[in-house]
LUMSEMI-255108 format. One record per atom (N, C-alpha, C, O, CB): residue number from 0; residue in three letters; atom name; x, y, z. Coordinates in steps of 0.05 Angstrom, whole numbers. Glycine has a CB too. Layout:
<atoms>
NUM/Ala/CA/X/Y/Z
...
</atoms>
This chain:
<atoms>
0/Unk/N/209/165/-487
0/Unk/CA/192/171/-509
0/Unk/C/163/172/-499
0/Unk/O/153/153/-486
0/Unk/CB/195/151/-532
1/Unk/N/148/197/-507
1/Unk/CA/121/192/-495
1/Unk/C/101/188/-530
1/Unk/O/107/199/-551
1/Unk/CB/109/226/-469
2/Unk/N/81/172/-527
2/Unk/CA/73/161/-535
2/Unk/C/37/174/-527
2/Unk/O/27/174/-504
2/Unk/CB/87/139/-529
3/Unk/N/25/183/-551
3/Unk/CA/-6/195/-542
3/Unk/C/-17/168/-553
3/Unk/O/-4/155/-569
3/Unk/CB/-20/228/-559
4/Unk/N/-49/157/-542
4/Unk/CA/-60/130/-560
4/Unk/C/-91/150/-538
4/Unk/O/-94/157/-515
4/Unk/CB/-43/82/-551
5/Unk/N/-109/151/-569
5/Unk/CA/-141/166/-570
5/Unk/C/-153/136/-567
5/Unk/O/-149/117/-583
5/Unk/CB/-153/188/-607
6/Unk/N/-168/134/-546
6/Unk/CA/-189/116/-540
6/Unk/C/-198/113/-563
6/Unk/O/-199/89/-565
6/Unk/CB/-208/122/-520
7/Unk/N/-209/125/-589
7/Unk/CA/-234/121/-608
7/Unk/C/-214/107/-623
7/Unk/O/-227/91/-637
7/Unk/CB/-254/148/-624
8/Unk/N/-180/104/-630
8/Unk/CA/-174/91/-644
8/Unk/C/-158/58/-643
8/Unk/O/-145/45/-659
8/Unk/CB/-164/108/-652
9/Unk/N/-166/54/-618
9/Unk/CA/-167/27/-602
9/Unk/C/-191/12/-611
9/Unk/O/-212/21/-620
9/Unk/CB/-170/32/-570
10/Unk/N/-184/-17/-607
10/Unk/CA/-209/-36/-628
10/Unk/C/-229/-28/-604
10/Unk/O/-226/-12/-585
10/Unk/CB/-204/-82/-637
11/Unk/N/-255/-51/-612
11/Unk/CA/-277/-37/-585
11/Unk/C/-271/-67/-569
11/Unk/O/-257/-85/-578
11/Unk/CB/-323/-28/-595
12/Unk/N/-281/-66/-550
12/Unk/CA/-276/-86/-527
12/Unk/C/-298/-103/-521
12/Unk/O/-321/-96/-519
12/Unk/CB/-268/-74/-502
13/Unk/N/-286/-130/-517
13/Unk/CA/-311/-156/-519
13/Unk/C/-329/-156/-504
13/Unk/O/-329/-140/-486
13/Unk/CB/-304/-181/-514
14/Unk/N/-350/-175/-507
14/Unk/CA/-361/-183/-490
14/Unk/C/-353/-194/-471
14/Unk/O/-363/-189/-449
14/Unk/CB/-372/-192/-497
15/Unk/N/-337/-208/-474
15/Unk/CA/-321/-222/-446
15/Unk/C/-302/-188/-432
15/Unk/O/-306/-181/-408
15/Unk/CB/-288/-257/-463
16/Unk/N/-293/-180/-440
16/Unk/CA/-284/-161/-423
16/Unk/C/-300/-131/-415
16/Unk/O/-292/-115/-398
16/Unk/CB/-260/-155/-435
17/Unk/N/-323/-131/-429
17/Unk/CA/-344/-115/-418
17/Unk/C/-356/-135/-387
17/Unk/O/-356/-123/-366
17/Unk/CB/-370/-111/-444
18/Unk/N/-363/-157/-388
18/Unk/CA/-366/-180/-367
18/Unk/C/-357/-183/-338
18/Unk/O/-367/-191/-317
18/Unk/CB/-353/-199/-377
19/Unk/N/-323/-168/-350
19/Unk/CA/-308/-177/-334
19/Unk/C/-295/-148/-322
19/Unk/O/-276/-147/-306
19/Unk/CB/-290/-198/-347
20/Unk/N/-312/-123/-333
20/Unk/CA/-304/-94/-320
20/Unk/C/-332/-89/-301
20/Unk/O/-332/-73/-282
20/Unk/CB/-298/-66/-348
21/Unk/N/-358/-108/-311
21/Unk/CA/-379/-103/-302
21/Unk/C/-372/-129/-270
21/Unk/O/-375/-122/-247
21/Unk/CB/-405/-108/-327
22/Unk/N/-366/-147/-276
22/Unk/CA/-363/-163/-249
22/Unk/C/-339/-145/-224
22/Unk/O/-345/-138/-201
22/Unk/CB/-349/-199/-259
23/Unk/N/-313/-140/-238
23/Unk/CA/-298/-127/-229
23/Unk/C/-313/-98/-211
23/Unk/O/-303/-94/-189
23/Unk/CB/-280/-125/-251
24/Unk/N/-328/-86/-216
24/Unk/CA/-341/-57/-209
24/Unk/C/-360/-65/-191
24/Unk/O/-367/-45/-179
24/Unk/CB/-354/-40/-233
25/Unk/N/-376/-93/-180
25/Unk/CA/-386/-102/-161
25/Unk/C/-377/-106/-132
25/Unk/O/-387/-102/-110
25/Unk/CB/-392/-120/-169
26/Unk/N/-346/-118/-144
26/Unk/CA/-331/-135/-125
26/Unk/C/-315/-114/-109
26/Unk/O/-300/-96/-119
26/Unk/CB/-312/-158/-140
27/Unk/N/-322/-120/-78
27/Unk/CA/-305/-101/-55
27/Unk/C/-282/-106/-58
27/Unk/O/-275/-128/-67
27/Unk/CB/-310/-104/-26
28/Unk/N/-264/-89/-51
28/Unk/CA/-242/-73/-48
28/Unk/C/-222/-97/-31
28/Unk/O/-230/-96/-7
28/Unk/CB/-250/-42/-32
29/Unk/N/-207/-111/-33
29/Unk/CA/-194/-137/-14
29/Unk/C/-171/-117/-5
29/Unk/O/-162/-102/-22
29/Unk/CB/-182/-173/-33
30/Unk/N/-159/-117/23
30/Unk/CA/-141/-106/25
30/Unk/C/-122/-136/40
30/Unk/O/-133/-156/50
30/Unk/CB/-147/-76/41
31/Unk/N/-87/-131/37
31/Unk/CA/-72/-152/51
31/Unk/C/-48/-144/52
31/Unk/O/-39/-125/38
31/Unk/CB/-73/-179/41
32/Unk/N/-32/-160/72
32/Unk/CA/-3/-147/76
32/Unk/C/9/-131/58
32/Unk/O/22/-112/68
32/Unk/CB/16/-165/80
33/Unk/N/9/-134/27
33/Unk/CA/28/-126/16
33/Unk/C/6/-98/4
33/Unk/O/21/-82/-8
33/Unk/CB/44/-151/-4
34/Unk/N/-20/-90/4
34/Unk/CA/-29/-73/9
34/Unk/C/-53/-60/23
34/Unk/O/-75/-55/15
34/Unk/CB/-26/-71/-4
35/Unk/N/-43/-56/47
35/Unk/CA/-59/-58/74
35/Unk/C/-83/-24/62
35/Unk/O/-76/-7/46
35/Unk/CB/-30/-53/114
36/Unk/N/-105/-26/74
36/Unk/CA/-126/-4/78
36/Unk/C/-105/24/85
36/Unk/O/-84/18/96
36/Unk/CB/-150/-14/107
37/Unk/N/-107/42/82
37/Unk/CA/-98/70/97
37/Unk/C/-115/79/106
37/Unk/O/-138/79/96
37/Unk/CB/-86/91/83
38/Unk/N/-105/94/135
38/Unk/CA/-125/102/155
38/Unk/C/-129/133/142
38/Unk/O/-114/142/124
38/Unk/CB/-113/100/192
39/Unk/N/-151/148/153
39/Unk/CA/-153/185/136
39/Unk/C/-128/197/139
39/Unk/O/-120/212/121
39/Unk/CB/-177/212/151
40/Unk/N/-111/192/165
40/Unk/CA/-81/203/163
40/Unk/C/-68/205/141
40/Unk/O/-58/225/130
40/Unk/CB/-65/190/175
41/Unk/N/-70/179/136
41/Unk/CA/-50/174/112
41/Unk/C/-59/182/86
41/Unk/O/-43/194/72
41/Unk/CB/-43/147/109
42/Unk/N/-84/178/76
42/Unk/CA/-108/192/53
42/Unk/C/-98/222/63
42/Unk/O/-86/236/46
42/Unk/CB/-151/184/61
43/Unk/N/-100/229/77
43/Unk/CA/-97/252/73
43/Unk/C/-83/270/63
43/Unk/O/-90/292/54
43/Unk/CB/-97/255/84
44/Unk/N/-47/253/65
44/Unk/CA/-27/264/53
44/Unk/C/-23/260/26
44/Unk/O/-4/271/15
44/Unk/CB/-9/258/64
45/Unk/N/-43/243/12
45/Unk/CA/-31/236/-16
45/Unk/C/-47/271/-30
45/Unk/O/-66/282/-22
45/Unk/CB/-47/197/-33
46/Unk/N/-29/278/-52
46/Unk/CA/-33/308/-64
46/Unk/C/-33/300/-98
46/Unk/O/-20/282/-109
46/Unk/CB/-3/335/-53
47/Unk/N/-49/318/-110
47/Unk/CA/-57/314/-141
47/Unk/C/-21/331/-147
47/Unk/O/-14/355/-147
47/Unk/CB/-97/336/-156
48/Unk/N/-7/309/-150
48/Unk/CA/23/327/-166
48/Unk/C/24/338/-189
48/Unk/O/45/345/-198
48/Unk/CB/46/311/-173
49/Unk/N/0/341/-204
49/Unk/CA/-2/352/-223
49/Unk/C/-5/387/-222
49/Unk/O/6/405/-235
49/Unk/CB/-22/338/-234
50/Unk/N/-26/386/-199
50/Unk/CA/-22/411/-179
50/Unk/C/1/425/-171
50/Unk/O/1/449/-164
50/Unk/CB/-30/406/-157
51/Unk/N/21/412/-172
51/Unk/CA/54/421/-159
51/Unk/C/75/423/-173
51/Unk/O/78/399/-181
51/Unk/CB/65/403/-140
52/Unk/N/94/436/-183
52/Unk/CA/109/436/-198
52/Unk/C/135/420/-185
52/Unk/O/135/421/-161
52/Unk/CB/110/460/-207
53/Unk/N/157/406/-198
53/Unk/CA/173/380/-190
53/Unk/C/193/394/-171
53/Unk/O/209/378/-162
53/Unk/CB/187/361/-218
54/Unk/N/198/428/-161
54/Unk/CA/213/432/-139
54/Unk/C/194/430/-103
54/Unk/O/200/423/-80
54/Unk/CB/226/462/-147
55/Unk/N/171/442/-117
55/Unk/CA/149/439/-89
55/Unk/C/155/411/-87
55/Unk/O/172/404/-70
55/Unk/CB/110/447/-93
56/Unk/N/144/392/-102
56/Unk/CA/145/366/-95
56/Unk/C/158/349/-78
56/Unk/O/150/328/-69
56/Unk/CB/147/358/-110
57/Unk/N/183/362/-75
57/Unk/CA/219/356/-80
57/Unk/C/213/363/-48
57/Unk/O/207/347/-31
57/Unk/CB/248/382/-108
58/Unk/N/216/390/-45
58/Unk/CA/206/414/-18
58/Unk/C/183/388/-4
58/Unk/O/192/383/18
58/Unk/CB/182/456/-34
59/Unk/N/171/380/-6
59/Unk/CA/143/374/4
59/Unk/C/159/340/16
59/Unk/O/158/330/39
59/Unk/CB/111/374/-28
60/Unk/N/171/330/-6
60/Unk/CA/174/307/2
60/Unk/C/206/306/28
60/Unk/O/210/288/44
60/Unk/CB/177/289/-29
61/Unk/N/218/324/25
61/Unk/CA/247/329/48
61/Unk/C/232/335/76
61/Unk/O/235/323/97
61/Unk/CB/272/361/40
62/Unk/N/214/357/69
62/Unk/CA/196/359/91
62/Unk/C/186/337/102
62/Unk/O/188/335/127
62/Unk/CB/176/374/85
63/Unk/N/175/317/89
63/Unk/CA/161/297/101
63/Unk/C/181/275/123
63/Unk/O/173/260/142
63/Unk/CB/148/282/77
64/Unk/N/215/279/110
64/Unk/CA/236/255/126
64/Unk/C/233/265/151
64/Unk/O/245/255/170
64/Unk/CB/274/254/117
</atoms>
């Protein structure tokens, strides 16, 4: 089931969580084992799939084994 929800009809958001999107947007980027940095190789391959219809995708990802 998909489900649409319009930002303007969501309550408005606290002070404490305005606080805490403004501290969050300071703070660097931590990378660790379970999700390490990607080198440009790897950036490179990620693709907007919205761009691709779900057989290219399909094609794109067999290609990649």
């Amino acid at each position: 089931m998909i489900v649409s929800i319009n930002a303007k009809d969501l309550p408005p958001i606290s002070e404490e969580e305005k606080r805490s999107i403004k501290e969050a947007i300071n703070k660097p980027l931590e990378f660790d084992d379970d999700c390490p940095e990607l080198s440009d190789e790897q950036l490179s391959r990620f693709v907007r799939a919205a761009d691709y219809t779900r057989e290219e995708i399909k094609q794109m990802s067999m290609a990649a084994k």
